[in-house]
C-alpha positions in Angstrom: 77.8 160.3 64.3 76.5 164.0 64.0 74.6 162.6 61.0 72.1 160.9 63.1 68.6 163.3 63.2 66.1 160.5 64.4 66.1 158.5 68.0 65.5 155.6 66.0 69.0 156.4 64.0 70.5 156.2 67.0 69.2 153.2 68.2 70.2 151.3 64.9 73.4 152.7 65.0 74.0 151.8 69.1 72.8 148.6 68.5 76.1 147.7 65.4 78.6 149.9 67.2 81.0 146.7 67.6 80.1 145.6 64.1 80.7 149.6 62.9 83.8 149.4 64.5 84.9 146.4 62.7 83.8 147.3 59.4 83.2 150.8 58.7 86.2 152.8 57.4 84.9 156.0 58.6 85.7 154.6 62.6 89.0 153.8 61.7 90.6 156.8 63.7 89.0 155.6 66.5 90.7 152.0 66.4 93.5 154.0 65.4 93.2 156.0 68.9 92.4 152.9 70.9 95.1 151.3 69.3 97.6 153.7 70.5 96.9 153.7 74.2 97.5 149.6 73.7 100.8 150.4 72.1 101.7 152.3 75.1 101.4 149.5 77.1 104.5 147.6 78.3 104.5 143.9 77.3 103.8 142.4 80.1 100.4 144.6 80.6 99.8 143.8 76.9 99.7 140.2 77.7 97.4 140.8 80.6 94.7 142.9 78.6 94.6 140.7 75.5 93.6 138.0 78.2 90.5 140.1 79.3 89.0 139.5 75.7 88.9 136.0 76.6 85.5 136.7 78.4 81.9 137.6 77.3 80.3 140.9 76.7 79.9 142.9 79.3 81.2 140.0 82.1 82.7 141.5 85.3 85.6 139.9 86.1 87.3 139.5 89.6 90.2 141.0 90.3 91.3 137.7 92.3 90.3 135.2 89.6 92.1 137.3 86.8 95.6 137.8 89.4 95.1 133.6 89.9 94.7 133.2 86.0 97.3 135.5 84.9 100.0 133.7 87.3 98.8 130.7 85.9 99.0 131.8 82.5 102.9 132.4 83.4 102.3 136.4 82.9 104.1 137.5 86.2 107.7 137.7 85.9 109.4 136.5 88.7 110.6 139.5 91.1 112.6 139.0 94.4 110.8 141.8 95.9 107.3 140.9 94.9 105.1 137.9 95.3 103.1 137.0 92.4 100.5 137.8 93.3 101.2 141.7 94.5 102.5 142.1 91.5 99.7 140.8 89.5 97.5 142.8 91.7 99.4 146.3 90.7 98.8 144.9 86.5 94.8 144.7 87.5 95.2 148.3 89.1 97.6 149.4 86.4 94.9 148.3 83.2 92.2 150.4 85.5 93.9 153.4 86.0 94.5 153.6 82.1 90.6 153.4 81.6 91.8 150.0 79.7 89.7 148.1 81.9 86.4 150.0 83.9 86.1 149.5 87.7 82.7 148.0 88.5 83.3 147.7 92.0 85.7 149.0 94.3 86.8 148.1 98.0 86.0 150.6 100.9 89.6 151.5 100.2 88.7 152.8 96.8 91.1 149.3 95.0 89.2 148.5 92.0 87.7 144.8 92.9 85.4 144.0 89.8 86.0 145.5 86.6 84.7 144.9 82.8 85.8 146.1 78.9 84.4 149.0 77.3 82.7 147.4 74.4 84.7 149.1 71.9 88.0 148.2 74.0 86.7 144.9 73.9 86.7 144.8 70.2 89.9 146.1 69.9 91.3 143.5 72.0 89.8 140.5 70.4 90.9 141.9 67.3 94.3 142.1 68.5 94.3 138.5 69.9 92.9 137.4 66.8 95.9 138.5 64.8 98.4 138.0 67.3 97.2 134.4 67.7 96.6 135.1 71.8 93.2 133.9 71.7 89.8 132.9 69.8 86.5 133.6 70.5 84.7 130.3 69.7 80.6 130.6 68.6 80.1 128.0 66.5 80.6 129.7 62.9 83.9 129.6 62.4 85.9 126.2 61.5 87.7 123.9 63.8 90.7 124.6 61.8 90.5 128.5 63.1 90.4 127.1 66.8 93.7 125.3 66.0 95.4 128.8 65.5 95.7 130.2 68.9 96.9 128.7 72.2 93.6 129.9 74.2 89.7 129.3 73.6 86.8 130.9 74.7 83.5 128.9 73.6 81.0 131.2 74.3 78.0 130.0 71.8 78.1 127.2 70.2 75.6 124.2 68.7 78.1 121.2 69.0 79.0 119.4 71.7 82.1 120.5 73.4 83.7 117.0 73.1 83.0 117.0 69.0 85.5 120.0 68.7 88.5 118.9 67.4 92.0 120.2 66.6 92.8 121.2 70.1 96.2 120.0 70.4 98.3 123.2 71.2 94.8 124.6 73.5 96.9 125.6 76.7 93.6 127.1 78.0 89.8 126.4 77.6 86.8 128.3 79.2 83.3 127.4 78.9 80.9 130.4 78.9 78.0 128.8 77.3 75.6 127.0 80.0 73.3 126.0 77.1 76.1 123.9 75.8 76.1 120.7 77.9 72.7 120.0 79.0 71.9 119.8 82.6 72.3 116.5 84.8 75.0 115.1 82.2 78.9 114.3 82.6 81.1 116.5 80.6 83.2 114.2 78.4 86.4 116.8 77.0 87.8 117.1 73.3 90.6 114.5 72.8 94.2 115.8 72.4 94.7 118.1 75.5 97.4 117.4 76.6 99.8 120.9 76.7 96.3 122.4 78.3 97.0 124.6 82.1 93.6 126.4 82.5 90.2 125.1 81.8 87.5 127.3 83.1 83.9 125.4 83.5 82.2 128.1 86.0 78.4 127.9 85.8 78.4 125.2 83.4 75.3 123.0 84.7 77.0 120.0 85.1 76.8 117.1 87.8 79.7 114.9 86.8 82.9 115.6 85.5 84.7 112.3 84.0 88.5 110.9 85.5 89.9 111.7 82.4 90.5 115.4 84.2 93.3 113.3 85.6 94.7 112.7 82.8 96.0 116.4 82.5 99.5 116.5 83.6 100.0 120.3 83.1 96.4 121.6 84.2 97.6 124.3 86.7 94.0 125.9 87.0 90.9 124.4 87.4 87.8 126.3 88.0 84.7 124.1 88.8 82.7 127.3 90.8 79.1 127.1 90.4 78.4 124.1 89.1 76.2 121.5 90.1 79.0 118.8 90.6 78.3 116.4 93.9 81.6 115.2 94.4 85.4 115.7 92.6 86.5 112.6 90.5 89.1 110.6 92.0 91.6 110.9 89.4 92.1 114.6 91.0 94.9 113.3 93.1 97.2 112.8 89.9 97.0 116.8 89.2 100.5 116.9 90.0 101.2 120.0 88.7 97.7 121.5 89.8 98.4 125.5 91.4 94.4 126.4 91.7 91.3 124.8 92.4 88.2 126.5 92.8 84.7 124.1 94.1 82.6 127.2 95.9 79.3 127.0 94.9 79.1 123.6 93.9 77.5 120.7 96.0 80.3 119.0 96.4 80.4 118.2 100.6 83.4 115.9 100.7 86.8 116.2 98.8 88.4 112.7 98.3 92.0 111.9 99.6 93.8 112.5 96.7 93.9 116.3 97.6 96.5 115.4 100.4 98.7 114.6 96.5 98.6 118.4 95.0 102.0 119.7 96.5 101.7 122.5 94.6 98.6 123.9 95.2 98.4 127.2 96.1 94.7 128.6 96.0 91.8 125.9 97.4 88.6 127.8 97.1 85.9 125.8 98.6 83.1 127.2 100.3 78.6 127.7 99.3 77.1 130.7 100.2 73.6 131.7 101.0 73.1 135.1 99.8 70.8 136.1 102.8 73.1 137.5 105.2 70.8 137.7 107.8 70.6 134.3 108.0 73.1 132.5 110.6 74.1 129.4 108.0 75.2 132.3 105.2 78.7 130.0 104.6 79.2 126.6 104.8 82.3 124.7 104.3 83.6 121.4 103.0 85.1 117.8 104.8 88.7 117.6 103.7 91.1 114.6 104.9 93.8 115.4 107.7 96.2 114.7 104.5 95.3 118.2 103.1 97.5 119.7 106.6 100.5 118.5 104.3 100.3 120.6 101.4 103.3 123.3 102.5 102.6 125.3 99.2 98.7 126.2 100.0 98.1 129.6 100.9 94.7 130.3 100.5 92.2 127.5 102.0 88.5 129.3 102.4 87.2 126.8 103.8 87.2 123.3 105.4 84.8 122.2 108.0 86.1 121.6 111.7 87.0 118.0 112.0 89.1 116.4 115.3 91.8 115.3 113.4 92.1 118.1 111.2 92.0 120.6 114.3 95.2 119.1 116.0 96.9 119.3 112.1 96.5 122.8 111.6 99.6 124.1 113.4 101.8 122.6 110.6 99.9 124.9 108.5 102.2 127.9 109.1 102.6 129.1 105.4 98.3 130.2 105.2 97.7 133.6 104.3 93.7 133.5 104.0 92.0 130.5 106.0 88.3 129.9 106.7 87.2 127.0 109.1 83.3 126.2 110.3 81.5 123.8 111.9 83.9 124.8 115.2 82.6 124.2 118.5 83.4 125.8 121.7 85.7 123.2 122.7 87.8 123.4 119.7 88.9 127.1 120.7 92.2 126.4 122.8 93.3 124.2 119.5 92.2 126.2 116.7 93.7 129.5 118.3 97.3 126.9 118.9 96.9 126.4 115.2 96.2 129.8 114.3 99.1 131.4 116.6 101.3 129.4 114.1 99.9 131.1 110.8 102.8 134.0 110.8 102.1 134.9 107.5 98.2 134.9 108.2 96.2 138.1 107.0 92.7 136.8 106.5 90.6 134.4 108.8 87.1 133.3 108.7 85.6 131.5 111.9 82.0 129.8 112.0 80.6 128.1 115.0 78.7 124.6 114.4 75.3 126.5 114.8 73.1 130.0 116.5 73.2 129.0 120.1 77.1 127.1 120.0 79.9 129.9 121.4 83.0 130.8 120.1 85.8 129.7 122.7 88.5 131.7 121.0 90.2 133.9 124.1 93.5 132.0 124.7 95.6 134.4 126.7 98.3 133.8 123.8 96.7 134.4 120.7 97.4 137.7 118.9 97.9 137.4 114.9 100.1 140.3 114.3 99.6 140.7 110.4 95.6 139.9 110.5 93.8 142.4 108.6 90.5 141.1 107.7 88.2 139.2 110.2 85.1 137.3 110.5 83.6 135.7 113.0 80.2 134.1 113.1 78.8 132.7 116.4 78.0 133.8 120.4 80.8 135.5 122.3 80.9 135.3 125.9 82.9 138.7 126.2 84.8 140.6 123.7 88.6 138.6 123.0 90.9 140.8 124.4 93.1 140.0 122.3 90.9 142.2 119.6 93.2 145.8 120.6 96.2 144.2 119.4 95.3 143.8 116.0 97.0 146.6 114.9 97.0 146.0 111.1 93.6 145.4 111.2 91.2 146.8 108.3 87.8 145.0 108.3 85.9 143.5 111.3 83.0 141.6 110.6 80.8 140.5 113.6 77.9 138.1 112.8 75.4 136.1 115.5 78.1 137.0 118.4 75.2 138.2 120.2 77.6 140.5 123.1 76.5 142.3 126.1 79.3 144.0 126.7 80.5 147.3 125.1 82.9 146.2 122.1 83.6 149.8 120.8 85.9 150.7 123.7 87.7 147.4 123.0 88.2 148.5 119.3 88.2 152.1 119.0 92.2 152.4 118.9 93.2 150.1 116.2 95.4 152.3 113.6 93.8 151.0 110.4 90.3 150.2 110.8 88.5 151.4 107.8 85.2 149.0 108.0 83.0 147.4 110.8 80.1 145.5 110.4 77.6 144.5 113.3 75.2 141.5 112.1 72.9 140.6 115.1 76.2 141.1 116.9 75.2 143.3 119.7 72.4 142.8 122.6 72.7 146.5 123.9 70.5 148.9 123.6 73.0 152.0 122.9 76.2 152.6 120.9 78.5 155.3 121.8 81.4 156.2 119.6 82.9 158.8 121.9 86.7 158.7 120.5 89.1 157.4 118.0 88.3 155.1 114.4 90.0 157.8 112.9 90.2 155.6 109.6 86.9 154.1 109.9 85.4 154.3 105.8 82.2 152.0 106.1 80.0 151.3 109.2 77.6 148.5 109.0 74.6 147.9 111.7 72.0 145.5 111.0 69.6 143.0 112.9 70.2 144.4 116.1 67.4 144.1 118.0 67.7 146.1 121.2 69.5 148.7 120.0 68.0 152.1 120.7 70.2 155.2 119.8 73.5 155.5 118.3 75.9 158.2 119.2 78.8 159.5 117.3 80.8 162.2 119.3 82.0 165.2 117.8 85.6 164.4 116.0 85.1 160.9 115.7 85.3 159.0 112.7 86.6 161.5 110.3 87.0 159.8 107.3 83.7 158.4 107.3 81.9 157.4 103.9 78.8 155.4 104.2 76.6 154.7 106.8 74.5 151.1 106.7 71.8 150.5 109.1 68.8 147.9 108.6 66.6 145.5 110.4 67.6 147.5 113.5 63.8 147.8 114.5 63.7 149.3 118.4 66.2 151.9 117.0 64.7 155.1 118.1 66.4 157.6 116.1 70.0 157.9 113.9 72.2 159.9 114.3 71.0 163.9 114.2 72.0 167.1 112.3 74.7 168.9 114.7 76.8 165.3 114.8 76.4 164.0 111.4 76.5 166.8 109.4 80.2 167.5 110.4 81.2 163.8 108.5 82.0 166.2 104.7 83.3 163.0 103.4 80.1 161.5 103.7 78.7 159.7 100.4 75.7 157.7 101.5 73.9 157.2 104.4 71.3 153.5 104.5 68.1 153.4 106.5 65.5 151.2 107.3 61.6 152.7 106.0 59.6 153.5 109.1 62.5 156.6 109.3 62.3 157.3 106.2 61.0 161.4 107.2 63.8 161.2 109.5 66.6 160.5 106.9 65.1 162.8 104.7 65.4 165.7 107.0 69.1 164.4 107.7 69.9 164.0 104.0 68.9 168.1 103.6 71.1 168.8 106.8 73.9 167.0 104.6 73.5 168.6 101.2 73.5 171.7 103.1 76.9 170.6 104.7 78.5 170.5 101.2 78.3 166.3 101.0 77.6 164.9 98.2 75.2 161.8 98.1 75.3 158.6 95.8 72.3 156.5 94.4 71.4 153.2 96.0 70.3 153.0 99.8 70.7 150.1 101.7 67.1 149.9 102.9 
């Protein structure tokens, strides 16, 4: 590489690394090198980075859709002291912390949450799977006799029709990358002969139909419809006997037929459209499921259903949920939802939405307390602040949008153990915050569309960990917090704003770098 004088050398040469890599026997120490730090890896992470290759250039991939895939896939070895899923978890973190995969994204807690392949890792890896027979990259050059080979495909470009390609008889898993492929308002119609198939992967494919033959797929254990422009599930879905994961969100799909009540082994129902503008009240919506859903005793993860009667009363018998999301509630449904709720032992996520801006949330039952909740959301007017909010010990993340309080909330919240991230969306009709004790694990602080709010004050030894500061749309704010408070917060890392402070924040940003804090790029503005 030394050998390149000229800009426009190293342009050319950027622009065939991967081919380089492939061809040149002058970079063969470096596959020789890459190749190593996948020999080191024990087989069951071997299994789990081949997998990785399956997706495009550059594509971050989710930690939650690669744990659901690799479990799936039949990767995690069953472990009485793990669930599945934990264990998959500690793979993801595992292939990150050996720079095998990079961290895109990470959680406030620093957990790696998106992550992508180094280029030349990437190469590597299809390489590997290539020879191994884990896996082929499908674009349309290569024959369908090559496709045969391997157990997984990943059609990524391609010219044909996804229903001409033939020789798919041992596929166990098919993904669909290319949205060019099926043109848009059209039915996908699959390649005969997939029979032994367990994953197929259509996300952002722009389709509007998807034929009953999906039925037909006795072993399908994954099915990923997310972001396509489907209007309703086929009816055949029902006879997915064997079906573990289903993911609808983003499609616009409104009603799921009864057949669902059927899957008794799914696990994951992922079903919810979301409107990027957060600001917005309607930023989630949910989807009508039948009562007959309340049956499935392996389901885990429902995010989310819309509030029905019927389906309210059901609930309780849904004591095995660990993440739920409901919407469309109305005041009157509070005393049942939090009956339901209360019987959701195992429950560590929860969403709740209220039918609409000016409906309240009736969630103060004197008996509710989920012990193991650690992330909360909840979307609608409160009267006063639950009181059941300083119990939630194990809490990590509050998210308040549209509740609209009066009274004080901090003093309700400032105790909890493991808070590490608040978020106040048009949440608070005060005109002062005072954080005058405890959060001592409090990471990320959010505050935006607050309307009366004046000043915020942060006392002296408050907040220690403290990372990031958001605020925004926060427009009778008077001034943020000054030098003498916010100057002692060392672990500090970025500090948002709205523009007409602008002067102000750059006269607390010197007061920081002066403090020894280091500052990222990208303000929340």
């Amino acid at each position: 590489m030394y050998s390149k004088k000229t800009s426009s050398e190293w342009i050319i040469f950027n622009s065939g690394l991967n081919q380089e890599l492939r061809n040149n026997p002058g970079l063969e120490v470096v596959k020789g090198i890459l190749f190593l730090s996948f020999s080191d890896l024990p087989y069951q992470l071997k299994r789990c980075f081949l997998y990785c290759s399956i997706f495009p250039e550059d594509y971050q991939m989710e930690r939650g859709k690669l744990v659901r895939l690799w479990i799936a896939e039949g990767f995690i070895e069953y472990d009485k002291a793990k669930k599945p899923h934990l264990l998959a978890g500690e793979y993801f973190a595992e292939l990150v912390h050996r720079s095998m995969l990079q961290a895109v994204t990470r959680s406030y807690t620093g957990n790696p949450k998106r992550c992508q392949m180094h280029d030349l890792v990437r190469e590597l890896a299809i390489s590997m799977s290539e020879a191994e027979k884990f896996s082929v990259v499908y674009n349309g050059e290569g024959s369908d006799e090559e496709v045969s080979t391997a157990p997984r495909l990943s059609i990524q470009t391609t010219s044909k029709e996804i229903k001409s390609i033939t020789g798919l008889a041992k596929i166990r898993s098919l993904f669909v990358f290319s949205a060019n492929l099926i043109p848009p308002s059209s039915t996908i119609t699959l390649p005969t002969g997939l029979r032994l198939i367990r994953v197929l992967d259509l996300e952002n494919v722009p389709i509007e139909e998807l034929s009953d033959e999906v039925g037909g797929l006795f072993n399908l254990s994954y099915l990923n419809l997310k972001g396509t422009k489907l209007k309703e599930l086929p009816k055949s879905i029902g006879r997915l006997s064997n079906l573990e994961t289903l993911d609808i969100r983003h499609t616009k799909i409104d009603v799921v037929p009864d057949g669902i009540g059927k899957l008794q082994k799914l696990q994951n129902l992922l079903a919810y459209h979301h409107n990027p503008n957060v600001d917005d009240f309607c930023f989630i919506s949910g989807i009508k499921f039948p009562s007959s859903i309340c049956k499935l005793k392996s389901l885990k993860v429902f995010d989310c259903v819309t509030a029905e009667p019927n389906l309210l009363k059901q609930l309780r018998n849904m004591t095995q949920l660990v993440s739920f999301g409901i919407t469309n509630v109305r005041k009157d449904d509070g005393k049942d939802l939090c009956i339901s709720l209360q019987s959701m032992c195992l429950l560590r996520n929860l969403f709740v939405m209220v039918t609409d801006e000016e409906e309240y949330l009736g969630m103060d039952s004197p008996t509710f307390a989920p012990p193991g909740l650690k992330n909360l959301v909840l979307v609608g007017k409160l009267e006063t602040v639950p009181h059941w909010f300083g119990s939630l010990q194990n809490l990590t993340s509050l998210y308040l949008h549209w509740s609209k309080l009066i009274e004080d909330l901090l003093p309700h919240i400032q105790a909890l153990a493991n808070l590490g991230e608040l978020a106040l969306i048009n949440a608070y009709a005060g005109s002062k915050l005072c954080f005058s004790t405890g959060f001592n694990k409090l990471v990320h602080l959010y505050f935006r569309s607050l309307s009366q709010l004046q000043e915020i004050i942060i006392e002296k030894g408050v907040m220690p960990g403290l990372q990031r500061i958001y605020v925004g749309n926060c427009t009778e704010l008077k001034m943020l917090p000054r030098g003498s408070v916010i100057g002692k917060f060392h672990k500090l890392r970025q500090l948002g704003t709205i523009e007409q402070y602008y002067n102000e924040f750059e006269t607390l940003r010197s007061v920081l770098v002066n403090e020894g804090c280091k500052f990222e790029e990208g303000y929340f503005v």
